[in-house]
C-alpha positions as CSV (number, residue, x, y, z in Angstrom):
1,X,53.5,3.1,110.6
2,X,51.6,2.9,107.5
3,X,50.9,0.3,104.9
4,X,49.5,1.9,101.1
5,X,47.4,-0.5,98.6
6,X,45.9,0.4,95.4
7,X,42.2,-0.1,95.2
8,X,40.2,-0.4,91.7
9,X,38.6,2.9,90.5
10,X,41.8,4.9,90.9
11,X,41.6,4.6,95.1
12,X,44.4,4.5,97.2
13,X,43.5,3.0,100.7
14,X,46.2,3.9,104.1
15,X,46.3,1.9,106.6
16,X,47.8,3.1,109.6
17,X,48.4,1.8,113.3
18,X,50.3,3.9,115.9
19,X,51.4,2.6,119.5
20,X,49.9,4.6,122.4
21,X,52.8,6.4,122.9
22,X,53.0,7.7,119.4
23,X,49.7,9.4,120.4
24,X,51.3,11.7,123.6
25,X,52.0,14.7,121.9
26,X,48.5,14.5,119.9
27,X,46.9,14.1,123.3
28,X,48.7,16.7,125.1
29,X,47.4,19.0,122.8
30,X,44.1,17.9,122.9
31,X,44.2,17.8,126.3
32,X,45.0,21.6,125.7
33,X,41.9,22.1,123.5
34,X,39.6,20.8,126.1
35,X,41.1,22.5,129.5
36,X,40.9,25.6,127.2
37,X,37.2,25.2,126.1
38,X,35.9,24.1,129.3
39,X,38.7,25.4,132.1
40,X,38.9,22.9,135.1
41,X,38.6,24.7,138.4
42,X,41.4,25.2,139.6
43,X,43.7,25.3,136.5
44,X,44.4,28.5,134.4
45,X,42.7,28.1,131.3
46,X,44.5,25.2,128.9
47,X,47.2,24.6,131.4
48,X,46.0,21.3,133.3
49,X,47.8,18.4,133.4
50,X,47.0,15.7,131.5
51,X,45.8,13.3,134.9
52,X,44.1,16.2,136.2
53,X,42.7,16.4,132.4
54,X,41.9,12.6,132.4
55,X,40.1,12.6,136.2
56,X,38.0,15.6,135.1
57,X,37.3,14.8,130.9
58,X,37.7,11.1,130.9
59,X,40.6,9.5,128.9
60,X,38.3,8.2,125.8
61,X,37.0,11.7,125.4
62,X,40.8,13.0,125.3
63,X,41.7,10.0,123.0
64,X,38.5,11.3,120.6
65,X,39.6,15.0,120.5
66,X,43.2,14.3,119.6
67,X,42.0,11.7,116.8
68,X,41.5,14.1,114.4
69,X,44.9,15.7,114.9
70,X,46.3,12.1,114.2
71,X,44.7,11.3,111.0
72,X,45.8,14.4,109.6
73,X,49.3,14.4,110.6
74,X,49.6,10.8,109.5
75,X,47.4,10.8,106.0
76,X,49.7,14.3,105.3
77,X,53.0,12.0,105.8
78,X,51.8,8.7,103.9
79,X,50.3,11.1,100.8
80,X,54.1,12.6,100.5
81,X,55.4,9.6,101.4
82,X,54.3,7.7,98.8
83,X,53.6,10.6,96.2
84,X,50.6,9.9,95.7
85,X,48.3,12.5,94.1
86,X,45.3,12.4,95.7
87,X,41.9,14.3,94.8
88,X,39.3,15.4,97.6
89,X,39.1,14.6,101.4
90,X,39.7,10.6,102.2
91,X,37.1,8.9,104.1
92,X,38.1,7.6,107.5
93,X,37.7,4.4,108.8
94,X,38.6,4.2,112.6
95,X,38.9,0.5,113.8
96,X,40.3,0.5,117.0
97,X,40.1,3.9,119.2
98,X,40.9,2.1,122.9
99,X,42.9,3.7,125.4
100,X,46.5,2.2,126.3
101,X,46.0,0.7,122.9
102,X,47.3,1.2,119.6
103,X,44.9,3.2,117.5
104,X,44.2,1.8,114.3
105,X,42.5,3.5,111.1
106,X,42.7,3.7,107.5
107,X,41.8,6.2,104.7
108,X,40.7,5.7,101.7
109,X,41.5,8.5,98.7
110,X,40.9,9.1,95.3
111,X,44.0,9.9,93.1
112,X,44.4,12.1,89.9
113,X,44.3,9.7,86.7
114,X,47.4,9.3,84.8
115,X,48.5,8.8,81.5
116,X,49.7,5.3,80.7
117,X,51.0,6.2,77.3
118,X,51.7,8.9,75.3
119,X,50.7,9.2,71.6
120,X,53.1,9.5,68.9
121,X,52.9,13.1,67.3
122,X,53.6,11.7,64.2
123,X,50.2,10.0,64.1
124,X,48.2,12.5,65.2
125,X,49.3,15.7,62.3
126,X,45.7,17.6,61.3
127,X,46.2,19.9,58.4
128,X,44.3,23.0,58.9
129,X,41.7,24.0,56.4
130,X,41.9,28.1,55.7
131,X,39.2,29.7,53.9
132,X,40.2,33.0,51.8
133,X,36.9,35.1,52.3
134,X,34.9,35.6,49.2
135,X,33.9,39.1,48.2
136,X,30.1,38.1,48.8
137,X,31.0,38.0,52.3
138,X,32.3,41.1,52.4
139,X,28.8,42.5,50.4
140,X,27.0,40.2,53.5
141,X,28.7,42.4,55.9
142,X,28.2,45.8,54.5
143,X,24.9,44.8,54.1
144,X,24.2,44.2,58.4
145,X,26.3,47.8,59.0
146,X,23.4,49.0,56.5
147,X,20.9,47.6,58.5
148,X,22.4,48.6,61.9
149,X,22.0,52.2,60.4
150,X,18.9,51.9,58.9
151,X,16.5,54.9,59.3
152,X,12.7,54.9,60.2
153,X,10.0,57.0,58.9
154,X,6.6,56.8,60.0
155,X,4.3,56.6,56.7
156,X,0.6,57.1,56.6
157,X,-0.4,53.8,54.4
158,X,-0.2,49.8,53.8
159,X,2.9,47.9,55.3
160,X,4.4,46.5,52.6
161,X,7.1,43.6,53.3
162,X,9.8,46.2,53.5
163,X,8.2,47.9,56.6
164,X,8.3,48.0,60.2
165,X,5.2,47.8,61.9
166,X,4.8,48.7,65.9
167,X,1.7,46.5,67.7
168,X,-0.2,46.0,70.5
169,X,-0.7,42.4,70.9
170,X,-2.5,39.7,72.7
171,X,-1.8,35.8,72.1
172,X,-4.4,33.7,73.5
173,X,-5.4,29.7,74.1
174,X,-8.4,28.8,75.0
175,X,-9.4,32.3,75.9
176,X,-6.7,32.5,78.2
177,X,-3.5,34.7,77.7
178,X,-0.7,32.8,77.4
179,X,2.2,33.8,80.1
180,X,4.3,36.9,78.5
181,X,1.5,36.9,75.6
182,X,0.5,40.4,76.3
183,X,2.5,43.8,75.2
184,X,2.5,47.0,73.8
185,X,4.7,48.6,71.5
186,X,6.0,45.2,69.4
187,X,7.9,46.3,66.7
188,X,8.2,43.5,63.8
189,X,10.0,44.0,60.7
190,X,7.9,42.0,58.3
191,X,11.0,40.8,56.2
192,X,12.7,39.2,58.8
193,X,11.7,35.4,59.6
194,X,12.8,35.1,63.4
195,X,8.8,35.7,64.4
196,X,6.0,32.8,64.8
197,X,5.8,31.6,61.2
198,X,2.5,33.2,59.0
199,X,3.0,36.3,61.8
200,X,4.3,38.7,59.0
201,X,2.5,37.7,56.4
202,X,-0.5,38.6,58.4
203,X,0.7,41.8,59.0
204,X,1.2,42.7,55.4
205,X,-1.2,46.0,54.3
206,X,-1.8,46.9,58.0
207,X,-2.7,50.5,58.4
208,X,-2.2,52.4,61.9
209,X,-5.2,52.4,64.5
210,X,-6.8,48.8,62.5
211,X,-6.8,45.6,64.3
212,X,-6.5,42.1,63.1
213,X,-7.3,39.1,64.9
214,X,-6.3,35.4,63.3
215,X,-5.0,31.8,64.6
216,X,-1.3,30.7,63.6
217,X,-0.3,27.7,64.5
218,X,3.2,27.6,67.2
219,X,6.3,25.8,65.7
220,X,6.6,21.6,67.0
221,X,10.1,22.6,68.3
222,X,8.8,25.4,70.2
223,X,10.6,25.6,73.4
224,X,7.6,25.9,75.3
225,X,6.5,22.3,75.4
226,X,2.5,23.0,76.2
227,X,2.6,25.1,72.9
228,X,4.7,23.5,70.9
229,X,2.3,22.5,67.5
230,X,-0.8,24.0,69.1
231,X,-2.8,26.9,67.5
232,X,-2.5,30.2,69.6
233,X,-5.1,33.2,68.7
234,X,-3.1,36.6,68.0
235,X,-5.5,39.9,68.5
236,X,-3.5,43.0,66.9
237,X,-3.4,46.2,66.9
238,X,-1.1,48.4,64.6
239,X,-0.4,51.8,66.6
240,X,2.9,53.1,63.8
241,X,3.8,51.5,59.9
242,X,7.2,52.8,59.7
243,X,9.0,52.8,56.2
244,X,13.0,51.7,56.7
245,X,15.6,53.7,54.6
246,X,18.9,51.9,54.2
247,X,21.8,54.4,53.7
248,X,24.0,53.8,50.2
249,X,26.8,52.2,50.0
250,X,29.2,54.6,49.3
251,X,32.0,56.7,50.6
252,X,30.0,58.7,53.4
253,X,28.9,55.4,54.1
254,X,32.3,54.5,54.8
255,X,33.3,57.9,56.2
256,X,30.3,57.1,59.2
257,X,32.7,54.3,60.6
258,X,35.2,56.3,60.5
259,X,36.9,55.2,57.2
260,X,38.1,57.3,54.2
261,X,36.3,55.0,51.0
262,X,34.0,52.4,50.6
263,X,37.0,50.7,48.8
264,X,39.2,51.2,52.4
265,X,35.8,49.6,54.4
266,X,36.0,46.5,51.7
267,X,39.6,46.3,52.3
268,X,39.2,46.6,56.4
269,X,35.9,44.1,56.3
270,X,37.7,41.4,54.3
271,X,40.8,41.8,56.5
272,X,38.8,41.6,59.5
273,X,36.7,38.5,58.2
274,X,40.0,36.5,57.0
275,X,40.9,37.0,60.8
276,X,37.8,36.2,62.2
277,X,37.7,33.0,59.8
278,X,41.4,31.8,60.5
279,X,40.4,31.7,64.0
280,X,37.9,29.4,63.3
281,X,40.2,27.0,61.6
282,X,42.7,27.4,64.0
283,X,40.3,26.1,66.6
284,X,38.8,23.4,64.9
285,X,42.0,22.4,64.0
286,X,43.3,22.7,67.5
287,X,39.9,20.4,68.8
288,X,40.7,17.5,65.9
289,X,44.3,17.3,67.0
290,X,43.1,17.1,71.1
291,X,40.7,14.7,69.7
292,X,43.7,12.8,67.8
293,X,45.8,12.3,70.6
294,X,43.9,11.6,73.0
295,X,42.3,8.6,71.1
296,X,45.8,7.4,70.9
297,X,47.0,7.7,74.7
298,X,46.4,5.2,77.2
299,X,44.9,6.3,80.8
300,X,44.3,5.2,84.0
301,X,41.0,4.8,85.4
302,X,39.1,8.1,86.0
303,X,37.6,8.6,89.7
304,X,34.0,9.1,89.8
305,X,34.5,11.9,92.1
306,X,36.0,14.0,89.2
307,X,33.9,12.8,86.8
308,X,30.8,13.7,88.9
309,X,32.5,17.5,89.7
310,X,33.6,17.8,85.9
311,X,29.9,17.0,85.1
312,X,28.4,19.3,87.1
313,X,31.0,22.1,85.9
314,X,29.6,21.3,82.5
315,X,25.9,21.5,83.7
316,X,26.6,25.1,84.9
317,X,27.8,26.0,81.8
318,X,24.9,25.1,79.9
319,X,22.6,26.5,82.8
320,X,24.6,29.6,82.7
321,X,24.3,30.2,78.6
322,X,20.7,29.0,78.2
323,X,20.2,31.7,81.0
324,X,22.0,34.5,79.5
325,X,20.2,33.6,76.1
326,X,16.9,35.0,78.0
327,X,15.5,31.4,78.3
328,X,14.5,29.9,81.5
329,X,16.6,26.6,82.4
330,X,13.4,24.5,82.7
331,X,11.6,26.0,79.5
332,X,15.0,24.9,78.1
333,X,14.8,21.2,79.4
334,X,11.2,21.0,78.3
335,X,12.3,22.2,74.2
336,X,14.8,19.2,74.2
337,X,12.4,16.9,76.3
338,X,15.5,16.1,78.7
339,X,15.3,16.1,82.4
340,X,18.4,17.4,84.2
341,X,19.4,13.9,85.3
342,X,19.0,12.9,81.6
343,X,21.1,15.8,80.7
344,X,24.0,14.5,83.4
345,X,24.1,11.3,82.1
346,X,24.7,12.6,78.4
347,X,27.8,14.3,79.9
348,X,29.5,11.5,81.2
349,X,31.6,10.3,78.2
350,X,32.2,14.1,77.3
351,X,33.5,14.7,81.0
352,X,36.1,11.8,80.7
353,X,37.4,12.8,77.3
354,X,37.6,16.1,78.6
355,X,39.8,15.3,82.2
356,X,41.5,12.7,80.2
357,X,42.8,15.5,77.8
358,X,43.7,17.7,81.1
359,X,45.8,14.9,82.1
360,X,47.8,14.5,78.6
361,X,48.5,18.1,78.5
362,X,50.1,17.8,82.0
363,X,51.9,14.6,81.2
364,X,53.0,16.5,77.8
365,X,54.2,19.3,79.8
366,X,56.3,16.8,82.0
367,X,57.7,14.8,79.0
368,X,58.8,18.6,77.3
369,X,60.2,20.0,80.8
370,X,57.4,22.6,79.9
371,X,57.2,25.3,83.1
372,X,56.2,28.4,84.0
373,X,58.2,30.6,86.1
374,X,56.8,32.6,89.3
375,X,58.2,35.8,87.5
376,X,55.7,35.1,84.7
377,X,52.8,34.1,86.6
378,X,53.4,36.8,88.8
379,X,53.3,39.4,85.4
380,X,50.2,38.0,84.8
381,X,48.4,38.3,87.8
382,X,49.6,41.6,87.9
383,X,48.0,42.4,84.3
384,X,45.0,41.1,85.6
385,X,44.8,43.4,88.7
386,X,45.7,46.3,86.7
387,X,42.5,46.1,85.0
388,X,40.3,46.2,88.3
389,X,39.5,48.8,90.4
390,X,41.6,49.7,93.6
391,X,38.7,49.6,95.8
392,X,37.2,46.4,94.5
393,X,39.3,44.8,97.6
394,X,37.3,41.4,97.3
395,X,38.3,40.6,94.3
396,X,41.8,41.8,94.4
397,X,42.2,39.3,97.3
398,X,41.2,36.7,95.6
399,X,43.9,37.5,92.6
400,X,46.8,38.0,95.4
401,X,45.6,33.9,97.0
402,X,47.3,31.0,96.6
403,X,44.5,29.1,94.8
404,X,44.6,31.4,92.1
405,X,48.2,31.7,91.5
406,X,48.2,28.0,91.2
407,X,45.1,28.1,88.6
408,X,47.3,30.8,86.5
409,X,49.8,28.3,86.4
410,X,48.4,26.0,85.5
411,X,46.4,28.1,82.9
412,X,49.5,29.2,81.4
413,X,51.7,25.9,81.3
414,X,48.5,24.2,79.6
415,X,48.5,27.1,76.8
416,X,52.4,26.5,76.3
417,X,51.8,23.0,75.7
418,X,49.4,23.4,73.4
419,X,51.1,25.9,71.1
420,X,53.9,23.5,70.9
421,X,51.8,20.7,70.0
422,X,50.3,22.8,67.1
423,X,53.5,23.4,65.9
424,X,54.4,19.6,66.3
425,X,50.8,18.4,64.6
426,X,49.0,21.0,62.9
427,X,50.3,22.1,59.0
């Protein structure tokens, strides 16, 4: 017998008391476990009888090996009793645990948030704002195939502005060379501005084999906090001046991509860039409409348990693209003068909005009747295997579980749901 009651935070607490002979067949089995573990002389291992159990293991420690059995059986029947979509393990609280007794406990469970209301479509419409590509675009993209095929001569004279120069370099503070502040072989192409500012300029007229020494000072927003503002000493020397040929833009231009005219390249580029920037609208678009209706939808209270896991999913992604970008995580914290608790605490309100959108799109997909059949989910997992290889068996097992079937469900009901509500709000 159980009793449920709603606690604030989106809790659901169980209470549960069971008479002594509801426990039998939980302590048989324990009785099982323990005979089985630890055979009693006599007895065939996990066959003694429960008084024979009791004389040799003591009743209480029967009565504690059977008590997890219990709260599992009974917390599985409340939960689908009452419904109740709960999130994570429960915590237990055992309150009386007395043989010949009944055995009382109670559990205590976060549950999945819920939409309260829905938002009316009609108030949440976001008219899509297309671009048509301009033909400087187009001239902006030729222009970056140029420089991808740009060719490099060595010269014997000045650098000029237009040049590559390759240098041996050697960035000191105080005398002392800063971490990573020694290399050879730096190539810097003096017309780009990606380098310490004044670098480039102090390489202009630089002949091969002469050194240059001079003091620049390091951005204020350098990443590296200790630097950031300060003045570093730079001691050069140029070991190549290379003069950079960009190809014309013609048709053997266009024929070296694989494309008949410069006129068919325009026509591909522009194509290409009206793609690339309808996707961008469609997105932005798609983020102000997810934003629209989920400032009009009413939900219940968020546990802090999925808050605190949606938080941390966020602060892995971060982690993991300030890590790909080449940038150590701390060197990153340092340039925007955050710790990592700061940076968790900035996440909060972003986490909510984002679960609470989660939970319209599956309240959405309940309204509509919106489902994915098992034929479909399992024609995508099997696209998905087909791209990976027959003898990577770890991760073909983990395509074939259950967990992942239910997260391509999932994945694909959300995307339904959200095509049809771009058709519903977005003109």
């Amino acid at each position: 017998m159980y009793t449920s009651e709603l606690l604030p935070k989106s809790e659901i607490k169980f209470s549960f008391e069971l008479s002594w002979d509801e426990t039998k067949p939980f302590r048989d089995e324990a009785v099982r476990e323990l005979s089985q573990a630890r055979p009693i002389p006599g007895f065939r291992p996990g066959h003694a009888s429960y008084e024979d159990a009791k004389r040799h293991f003591g009743e209480m420690k029967i009565l504690e090996t059977a008590l997890e059995r219990i709260v599992r059986a009974e917390y599985v029947k409340a939960v689908l009793g009452e419904k109740a979509e709960t999130v994570g393990s429960p915590q237990v609280s055992v309150d009386v645990l007395t043989p010949d007794q009944p055995i009382k406990f109670s559990t205590v469970t976060p549950i999945a948030p819920q939409a309260t209301k829905l938002p009316e479509l009609k108030n949440c419409s976001v008219l899509k704002a297309s671009k048509p590509v301009q033909d400087a675009q187009v001239e902006e993209a030729i222009d970056e195939m140029r420089r991808m095929r740009r060719t490099e001569a060595r010269v014997e004279r000045a650098a000029t502005m237009e040049d590559l120069v390759i240098v041996d370099m050697e960035m000191t503070r105080g005398g002392v060379i800063l971490e990573g502040g020694k290399g050879s072989d730096y190539r810097v192409y003096l017309n780009e501005s990606h380098y310490v500012p004044g670098l480039t300029q102090k390489l202009e007229g630089i002949k091969a084999g002469e050194e240059r020494t001079f003091t620049l000072p390091f951005p204020e927003q350098h990443f590296q906090k200790h630097l950031a503002g300060k003045d570093v000493d730079f001691k050069v020397k140029a070991t190549g001046v290379f003069e950079l040929a960009m190809p014309k833009v013609d048709d053997e231009f266009a024929k070296g991509v694989g494309l008949e005219s410069i006129d068919k390249l325009r026509e591909v580029l522009k194509s290409n860039l009206q793609i690339e920037s309808d996707k961008k609208s469609s997105d932005a678009a798609e983020i102000e409409m997810l934003e629209k209706l989920t400032d009009n939808a009413s939900f219940t209270e968020i546990p802090e348990l999925l808050i605190n896991e949606e938080v941390r999913r966020m602060m892995h992604e971060l982690q993991h693209g300030v890590e790909d970008q080449g940038m150590k995580w701390e060197d990153y914290l340092s340039s925007i003068k955050k710790t990592a608790d700061d940076l968790r605490l900035d996440f909060v309100k972003q986490a909510i909005r984002r679960i609470q959108t989660a939970v319209l799109i599956k309240a959405f997909a309940k309204e509509q009747n919106i489902e994915v059949s098992e034929e479909e989910i399992h024609a995508e997992i099997d696209r998905i295997l087909e791209q990976v290889p027959a003898n990577d068996t770890e991760t073909r097992e983990r395509l074939a579980s259950p967990d992942y079937h239910e997260y391509v469900a999932i994945t694909m009901r959300n995307r339904q749901v959200l095509e049809w509500l771009k058709k519903e709000c977005i003109k």
